[in-house]
Each structure stands twice: as structure tokens, then as C-alpha cells.
C-alpha positions in Angstrom: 111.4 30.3 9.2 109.3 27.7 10.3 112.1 25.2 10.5 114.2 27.6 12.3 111.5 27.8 15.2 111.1 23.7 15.0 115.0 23.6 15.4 115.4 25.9 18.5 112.2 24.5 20.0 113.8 21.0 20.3 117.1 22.6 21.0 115.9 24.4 24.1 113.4 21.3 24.8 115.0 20.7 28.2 114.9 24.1 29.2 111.3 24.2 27.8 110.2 21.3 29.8 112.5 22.2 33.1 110.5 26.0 33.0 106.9 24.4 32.4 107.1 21.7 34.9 110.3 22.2 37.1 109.2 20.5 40.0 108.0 17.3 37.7 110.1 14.1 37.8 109.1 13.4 34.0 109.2 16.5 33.0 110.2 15.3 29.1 107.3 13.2 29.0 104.6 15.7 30.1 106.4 18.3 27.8 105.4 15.6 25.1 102.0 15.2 25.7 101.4 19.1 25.9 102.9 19.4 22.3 100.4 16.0 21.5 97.3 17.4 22.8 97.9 21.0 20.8 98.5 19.0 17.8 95.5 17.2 18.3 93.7 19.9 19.1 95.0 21.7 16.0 94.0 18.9 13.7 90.4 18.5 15.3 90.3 22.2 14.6 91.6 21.9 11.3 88.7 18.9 10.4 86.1 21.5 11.4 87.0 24.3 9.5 87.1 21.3 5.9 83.8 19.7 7.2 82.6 23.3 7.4 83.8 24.4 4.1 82.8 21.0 3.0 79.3 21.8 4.5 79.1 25.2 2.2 79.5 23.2 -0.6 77.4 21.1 -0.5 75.0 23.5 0.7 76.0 26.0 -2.3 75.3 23.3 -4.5 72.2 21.8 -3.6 70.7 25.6 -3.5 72.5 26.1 -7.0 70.6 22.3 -8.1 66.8 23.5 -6.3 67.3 26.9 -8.3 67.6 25.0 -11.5 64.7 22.9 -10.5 62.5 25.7 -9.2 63.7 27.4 -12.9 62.9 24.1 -14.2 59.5 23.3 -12.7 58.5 27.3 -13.6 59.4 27.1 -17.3 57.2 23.6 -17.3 54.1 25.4 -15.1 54.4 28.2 -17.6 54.6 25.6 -20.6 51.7 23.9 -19.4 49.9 27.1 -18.7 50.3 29.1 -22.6 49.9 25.3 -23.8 46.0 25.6 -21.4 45.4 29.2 -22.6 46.0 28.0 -26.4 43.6 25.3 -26.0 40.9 27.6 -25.0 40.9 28.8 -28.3 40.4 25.3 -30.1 37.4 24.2 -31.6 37.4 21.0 -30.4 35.1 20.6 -27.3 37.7 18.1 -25.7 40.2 20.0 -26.4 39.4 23.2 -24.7 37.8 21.2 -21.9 41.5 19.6 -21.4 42.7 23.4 -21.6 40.2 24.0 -18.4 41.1 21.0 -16.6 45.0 21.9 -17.2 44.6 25.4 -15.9 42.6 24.5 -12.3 45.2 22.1 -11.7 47.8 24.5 -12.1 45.3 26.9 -9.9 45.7 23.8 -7.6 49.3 23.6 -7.6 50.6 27.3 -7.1 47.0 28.7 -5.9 49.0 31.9 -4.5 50.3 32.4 -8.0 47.9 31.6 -10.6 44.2 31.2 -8.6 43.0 34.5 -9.0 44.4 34.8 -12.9 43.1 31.5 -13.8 39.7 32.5 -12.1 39.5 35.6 -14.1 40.4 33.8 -17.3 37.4 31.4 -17.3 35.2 34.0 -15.9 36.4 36.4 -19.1 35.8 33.2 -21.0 32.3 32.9 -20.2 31.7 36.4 -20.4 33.2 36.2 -24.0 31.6 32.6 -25.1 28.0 33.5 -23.7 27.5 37.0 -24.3 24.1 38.0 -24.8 24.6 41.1 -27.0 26.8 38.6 -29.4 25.8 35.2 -28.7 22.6 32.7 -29.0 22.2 29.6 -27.4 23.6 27.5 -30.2 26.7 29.7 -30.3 28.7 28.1 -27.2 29.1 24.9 -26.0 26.9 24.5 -22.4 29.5 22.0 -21.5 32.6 23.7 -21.4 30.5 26.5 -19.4 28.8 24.0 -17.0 32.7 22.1 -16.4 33.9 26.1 -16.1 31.2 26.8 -13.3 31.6 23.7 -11.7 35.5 24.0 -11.3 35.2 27.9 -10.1 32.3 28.2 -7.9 31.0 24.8 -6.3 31.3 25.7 -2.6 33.9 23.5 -0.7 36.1 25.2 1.7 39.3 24.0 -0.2 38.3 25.3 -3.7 41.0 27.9 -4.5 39.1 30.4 -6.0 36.9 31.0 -2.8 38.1 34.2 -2.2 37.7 35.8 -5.4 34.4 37.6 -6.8 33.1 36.9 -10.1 32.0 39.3 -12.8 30.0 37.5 -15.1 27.8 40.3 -16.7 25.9 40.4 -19.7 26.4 36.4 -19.9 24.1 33.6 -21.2 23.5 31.2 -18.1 20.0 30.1 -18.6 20.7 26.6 -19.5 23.3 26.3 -16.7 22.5 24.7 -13.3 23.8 26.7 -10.3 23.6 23.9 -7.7 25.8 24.3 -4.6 27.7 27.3 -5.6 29.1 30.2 -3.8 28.6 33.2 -6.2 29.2 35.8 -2.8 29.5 39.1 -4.6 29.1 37.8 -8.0 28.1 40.5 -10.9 25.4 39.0 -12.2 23.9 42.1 -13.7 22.5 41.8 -17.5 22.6 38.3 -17.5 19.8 35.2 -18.4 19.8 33.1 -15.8 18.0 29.3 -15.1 18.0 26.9 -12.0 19.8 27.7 -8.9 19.4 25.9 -6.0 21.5 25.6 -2.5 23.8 28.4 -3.7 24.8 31.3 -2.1 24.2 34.6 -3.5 24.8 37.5 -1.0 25.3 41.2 -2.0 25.0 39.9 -5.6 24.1 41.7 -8.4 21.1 40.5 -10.6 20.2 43.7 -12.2 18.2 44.3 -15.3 19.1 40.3 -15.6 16.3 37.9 -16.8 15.3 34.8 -14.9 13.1 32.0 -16.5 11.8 28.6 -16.2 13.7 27.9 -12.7 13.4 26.6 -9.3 14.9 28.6 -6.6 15.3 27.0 -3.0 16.9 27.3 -0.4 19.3 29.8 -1.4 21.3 32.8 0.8 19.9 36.1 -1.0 20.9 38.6 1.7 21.8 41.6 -0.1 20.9 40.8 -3.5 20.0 44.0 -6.4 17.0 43.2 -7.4 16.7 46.1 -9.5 14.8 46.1 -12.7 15.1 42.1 -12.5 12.8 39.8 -14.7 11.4 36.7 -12.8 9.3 34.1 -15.2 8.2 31.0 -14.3 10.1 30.6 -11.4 9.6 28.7 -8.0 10.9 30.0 -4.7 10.6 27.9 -2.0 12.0 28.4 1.7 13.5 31.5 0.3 14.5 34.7 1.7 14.4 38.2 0.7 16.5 40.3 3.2 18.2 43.4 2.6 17.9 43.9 -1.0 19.6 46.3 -2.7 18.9 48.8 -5.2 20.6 51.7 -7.4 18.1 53.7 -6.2 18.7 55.8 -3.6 15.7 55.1 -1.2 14.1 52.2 -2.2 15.3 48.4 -2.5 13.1 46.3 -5.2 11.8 47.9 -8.5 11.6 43.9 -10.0 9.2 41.9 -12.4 7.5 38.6 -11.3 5.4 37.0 -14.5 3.5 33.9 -13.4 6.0 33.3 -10.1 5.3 31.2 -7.6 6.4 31.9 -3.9 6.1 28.8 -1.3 7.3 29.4 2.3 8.9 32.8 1.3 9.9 35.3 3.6 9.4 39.1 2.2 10.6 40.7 5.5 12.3 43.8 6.4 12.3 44.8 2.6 11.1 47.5 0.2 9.3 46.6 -2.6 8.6 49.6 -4.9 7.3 49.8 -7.7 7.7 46.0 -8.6 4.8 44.4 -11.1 3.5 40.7 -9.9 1.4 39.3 -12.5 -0.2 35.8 -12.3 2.0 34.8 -9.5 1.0 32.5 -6.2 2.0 33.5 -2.9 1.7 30.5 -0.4 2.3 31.0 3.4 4.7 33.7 2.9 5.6 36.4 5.7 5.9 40.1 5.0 7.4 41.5 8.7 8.2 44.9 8.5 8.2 45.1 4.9 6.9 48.6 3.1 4.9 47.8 -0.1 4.2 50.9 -1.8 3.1 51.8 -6.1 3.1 48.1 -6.6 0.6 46.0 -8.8 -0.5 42.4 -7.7 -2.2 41.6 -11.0 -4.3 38.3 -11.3 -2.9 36.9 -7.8 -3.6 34.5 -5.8 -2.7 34.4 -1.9 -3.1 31.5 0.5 -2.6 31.5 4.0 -0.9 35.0 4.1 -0.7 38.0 6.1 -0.2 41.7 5.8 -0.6 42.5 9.4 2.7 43.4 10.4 3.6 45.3 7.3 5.0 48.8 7.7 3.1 50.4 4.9 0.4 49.3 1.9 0.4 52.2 -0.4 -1.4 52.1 -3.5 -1.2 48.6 -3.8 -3.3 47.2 -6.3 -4.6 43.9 -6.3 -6.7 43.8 -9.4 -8.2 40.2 -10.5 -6.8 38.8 -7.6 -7.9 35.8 -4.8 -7.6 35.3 -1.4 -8.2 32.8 0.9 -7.1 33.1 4.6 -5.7 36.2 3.8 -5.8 39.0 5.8 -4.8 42.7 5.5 -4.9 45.1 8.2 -5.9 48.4 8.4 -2.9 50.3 7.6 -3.6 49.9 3.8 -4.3 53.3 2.0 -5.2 54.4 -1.7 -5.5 50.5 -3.2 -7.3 48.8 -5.7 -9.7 45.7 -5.6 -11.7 45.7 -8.4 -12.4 42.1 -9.2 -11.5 40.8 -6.5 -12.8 37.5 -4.4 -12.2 35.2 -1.8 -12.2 31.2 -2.5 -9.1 28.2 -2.2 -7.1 27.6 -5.4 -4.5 24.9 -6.0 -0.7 26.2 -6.2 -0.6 25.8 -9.9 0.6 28.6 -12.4 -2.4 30.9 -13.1 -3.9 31.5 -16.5 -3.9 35.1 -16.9 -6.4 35.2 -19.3 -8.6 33.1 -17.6 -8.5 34.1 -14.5 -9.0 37.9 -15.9 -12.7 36.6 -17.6 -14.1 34.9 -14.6 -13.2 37.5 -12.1 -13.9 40.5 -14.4 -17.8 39.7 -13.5 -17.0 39.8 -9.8 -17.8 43.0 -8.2 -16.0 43.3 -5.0 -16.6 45.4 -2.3 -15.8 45.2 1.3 -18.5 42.9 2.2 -17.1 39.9 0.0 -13.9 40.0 1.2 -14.6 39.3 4.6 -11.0 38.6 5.7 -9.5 41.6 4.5 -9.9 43.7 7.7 -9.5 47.3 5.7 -9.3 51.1 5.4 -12.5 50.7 3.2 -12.7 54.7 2.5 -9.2 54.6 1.0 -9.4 51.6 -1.4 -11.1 50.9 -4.5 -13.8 47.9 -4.9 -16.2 47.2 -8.1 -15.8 45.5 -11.1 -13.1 45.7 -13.7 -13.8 47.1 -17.0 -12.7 46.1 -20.6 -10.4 48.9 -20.6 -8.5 47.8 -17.1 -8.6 44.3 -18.6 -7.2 44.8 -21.5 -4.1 46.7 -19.8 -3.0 44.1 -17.5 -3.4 41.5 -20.3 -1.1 44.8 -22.4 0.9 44.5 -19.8 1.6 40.9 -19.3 2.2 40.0 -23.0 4.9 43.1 -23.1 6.5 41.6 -19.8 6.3 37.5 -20.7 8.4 38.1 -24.2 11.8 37.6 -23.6 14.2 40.8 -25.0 17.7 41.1 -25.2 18.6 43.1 -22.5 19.6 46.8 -22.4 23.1 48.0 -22.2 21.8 50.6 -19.9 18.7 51.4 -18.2 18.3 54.8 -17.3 15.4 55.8 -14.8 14.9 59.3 -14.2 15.5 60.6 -10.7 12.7 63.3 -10.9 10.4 60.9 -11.6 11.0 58.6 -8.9 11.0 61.5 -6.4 7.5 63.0 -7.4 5.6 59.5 -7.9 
């Protein structure tokens, strides 16, 4: 058919050309180039339409190749990660610390993908290898933890598990040192715990954990639950406690300070209820709109301090304990100062004992204690008998030993209420 129309076409070409260009001397020759430019035409068309199909191709085929290496590079990621996971389960200290180093790189690689699972791996790790309930100190390696805490929670704005909150409860940490870390959030509840220093530690939850033998400074502890806590032997200096938290309903600190000392410490717009400080050192600290109420200042010794914008001093009692440019105003009600006396002692940890037999002999009263500007009629001066003696020292020795925590520690409400 096509022939046939090729055949007339050049049959009829003078008729063709006379019709599309009668008035045209040449009109052969323009009749010519007419047909030249639509085959031209026709082929450039035609070379589009291959480069184009060429063009799928190739396309096709290089999405068909980065398939098989995206397949590829996700059967070697998930190679390398069961090979990580294994080695968490070997013996060997370097092996397992290989198995940690091979898992934050692939955190690294694919953070969207595997951050948050590789973050809750090696926290369920140290949950598992520290475990107080389980574990002793000798029990887990302190390296593999320390390399763990390092990779998860030093604060740098590119670390890839910044967004994540850990629960590390019930977990050994006390030979750990939390230096720079962001532990925002954290569940530290149950938990020993040493030095921490420069960290942040907002809305954190230290509960019924156990703190000894540390050096707190110049952490973020805005938000923090205090509650039932165990401070022993620890330093805070240019610390702040704001906003604490507690599980109890109206009050924010029910905590435990054995032979603490507290250097440049701000205690302000706090609770502190019901909380035990025994043998502790309280040295230019600020209590701003702070409510102490039923709490015990055993054997203390406060140096450049004042209680005159406190909100409330409620049965406070101060047994045993020194002052020296101190001063508490006059909204102080129902507290004890029974031993009691005013002279300048060095910021060194207290001995409890000590201190209990050379102020037993002291009978206070509101005359030595010139600084304290007081509700006198509320507040209880004299000296301390054997009997009250022998209860704070009861009461320090049961506080100082170190026990393994509670699973649960459960305070009734009724009892809180009426007190």
C-alpha cells in the first residue's frame, strides 16, 4: 500500500508541485525541499522518540542497579548489625566493646532507622549488666558501661541519640563518671549513682536511688524527683534545686543527706518535707521562697546563710547544730534547738559523733544564739539528753549503711495527710 501511494505521489508530482506553488517558476525544486524538510523533520522526530526510549533504559536500569545496591548495602547493615548484637553477648571485653562501637556507627549511618533501637539496646544492656537486685560490682565490666554512656549520652548537638530518653532503673552506676551528659528525662529511679558533673539532668527521676561518694557541680537539676533519694558524702557546688518533683501529691522533697556538703547552693522556690540532713555543711546557700516544714537538721553546720526570705520554718529541728552568720527570721514556729551554738567551722565533713559530745553540754537558749532573730515562744532551747543523742546517732548509723534498694516503697497517704 505504501508503494502504491509512493508511485502515484511521483506520478502526480507535477500536478503536486503546479497546485502547491502555481505561481512559482521552480516549482519542482521547492516541491523537493518540502518533501526534504518533512523527512528531516520526520527523522529528527524519530531520533527523539529512540534517545527517549533510550533514556528509559537507561533510567530503568540504573534504578533496577541502586535497588540491588540499596538491597545490597541493607543485607550488609543488617549483617553487621545481628553480627553487633551477637557480640554483646561475648565474654570477651574487646569483643563486646567492638559490638558497641559497631552498633553507634550504624546508629551513625542510618540514625532515622536504627538510633532509637540501638539506644534502647545499650540502655537495656546496662539495665541488664548492672542490675542491682542481680548484680555486684565485680559482676560487670565498668568499661563496656563507661564506653556505653559515653557513646549515648555525652552532650554534643550531633549525637544521634539526643532526642531519645533513657530508662536506666534499678542500674549499678556508682563507679561511672557522668561528665558532660545530657540525661534530660532520664529514669534514674532505684539506681546507685557516683560523680556527675556538667550534666544535664532536668525532669529526671532519681527516686528511692542512692548517691555516694560524689561531687556534684554545676549541673541543670530543674525538675528532678527527689523523692525518698539517699545523698552520702556528696559535694554540691554552684548547684540548683528548682522545681523538684515528688510522687507525692503536695509536697516536692522527702530526700536523705548523710554528711553532705552544700557550697554556693541555691534551695529556692522548693519544698522540702520531711527530708533528714545529718552532719551536712551548708555554705552561702540561698533559700528564696522555699517552705521547710517536719524536717531535721541534725549535727549541722551553716555559714553565711539565711532563712529570711523563706516562706515557712515548721517544726524544723536543728539539734547539735552551729551557726555562724546565720540568721533566721521570725516566721519560724514549733522548732528545736537543743544544743545548739554559734562559732566558725572549716567546710570539712562533720564527725557526727563528735560533734554530738561537745555540743550535748551546750545549753542553748535564745540568748546564745544572738543571730537567730526568732519566735522564741514557739521553739525549743536546752540541752540534749542521752536519750535524744542516742537517736540521731540511731538514726545516722541506720541511714549511712548502704542497702539494696526496695522494689517498691510504699508511703501511706493517710499518714502524710495528718502529720
Amino acid at each position: 500500500m505504501g508503494l502504491i501511494n509512493i508511485f502515484l505521489f511521483f506520478s502526480f508530482f507535477n500536478e503536486i508541485a503546479l497546485f502547491l506553488f502555481p505561481s512559482h517558476s521552480d516549482r519542482s525544486g521547492e516541491l523537493v525541499k518540502l518533501i526534504l524538510s518533512v523527512i528531516g523533520g520526520l527523522c529528527v522526530i524519530y531520533g527523539l522518540y529512540i534517545s527517549n526510549r533510550r533514556a528509559k533504559a537507561t533510567d530503568q536500569s540504573v534504578k533496577m542497579q541502586n535497588a540491588q545496591i540499596e538491597l545490597s548495602l541493607k543485607s550488609q547493615i543488617d549483617d553487621r548489625f545481628k553480627n553487633a548484637i551477637e557480640h554483646l553477648g561475648n565474654e570477651k571485653e574487646p569483643i563486646i566493646l567492638g559490638g558497641i562501637a559497631e552498633l553507634h556507627q550504624i546508629s551513625k549511618e542510618n540514625s532515622e532507622k536504627y538510633s532509637e533501637v540501638v539506644f534502647n539496646i545499650l540502655c537495656s544492656y546496662i539495665r541488664a549488666e548492672t542490675n542491682i537486685y542481680e548484680k555486684r560490682a565485680n559482676d560487670f565490666n565498668s568499661a563496656v558501661i563507661s564506653t556505653i554512656i559515653n557513646y549515648l549520652f555525652k552532650a554534643a548537638p550531633d549525637n544521634p541519640y539526643n532526642p531519645f530518653f533513657a530508662n536506666l532503673r534499678s542500674s549499678n552506676l556508682l563507679g561511672q563518671e557522668i561528665v558532660n551528659c545530657n540525661l534530660l528525662n532520664a529514669n534514674l529511679s532505684f539506681c546507685y549513682l557516683g560523680y556527675v558533673q556538667n550534666s544535664i539532668l532536668d525532669n529526671a527521676d532519681l527516686s528511692c536511688s542512692d548517691i555516694s561518694n560524689s561531687f556534684f557541680q554545676n549541673n541543670s537539676m530543674n525538675g528532678v524527683n527527689l523523692f525518698h533519694t539517699r545523698f552520702m558524702l556528696v559535694t554540691f557546688k554552684q548547684s540548683s534545686f528548682k522545681k523538684l518533683k515528688s510522687e507525692e501529691k503536695n509536697h516536692s522533697m522527702i530526700t536523705y543527706f548523710i554528711n553532705c556538703k552544700f557550697i554556693y547552693v541555691s534551695f529556692d522556690d522548693i519544698d522540702i518535707y520531711k527530708s533528714i540532713f545529718i552532719g551536712c555543711i551548708f555554705y552561702n546557700c540561698t533559700f528564696t521562697n522555699t517552705r521547710i516544714m517536719h524536717t531535721s537538721f541534725y549535727v549541722c553546720s551553716f555559714s553565711d546563710i539565711s532563712f529570711s526570705d523563706v516562706k515557712d520554718l515548721y517544726e524544723i529541728n536543728f539539734s547539735a547544730s552551729i551557726f555562724h552568720d546565720t540568721v533566721i527570721c521570725n516566721n519560724i514556729y514549733h522548732s528545736i534547738f537543743k544544743g545548739c551554738s554559734i562559732k566558725k567551722q572549716n567546710i570539712v565533713y562533720i564527725s557526727i559523733e563528735g560533734q554530738l559530745s561537745e555540743q550535748k553540754n551546750i545549753e542553748s537558749n535564745i540568748n546564745n544564739l544572738v543571730s537567730l532573730v526568732l519566735y522564741p515562744e514557739s521553739c525549743i532551747f536546752g540541752k540534749l539528753t542521752d536519750d535524744e543523742c542516742n537517736e540521731i546517732i540511731d538514726k545516722y548509723e541506720e541511714l549511712k549503711i548502704i542497702k539494696k534498694l526496695p522494689l517498691k516503697i510504699d508511703v501511706p497517704k493517710e499518714n502524710i495527710d495528718t502529720e
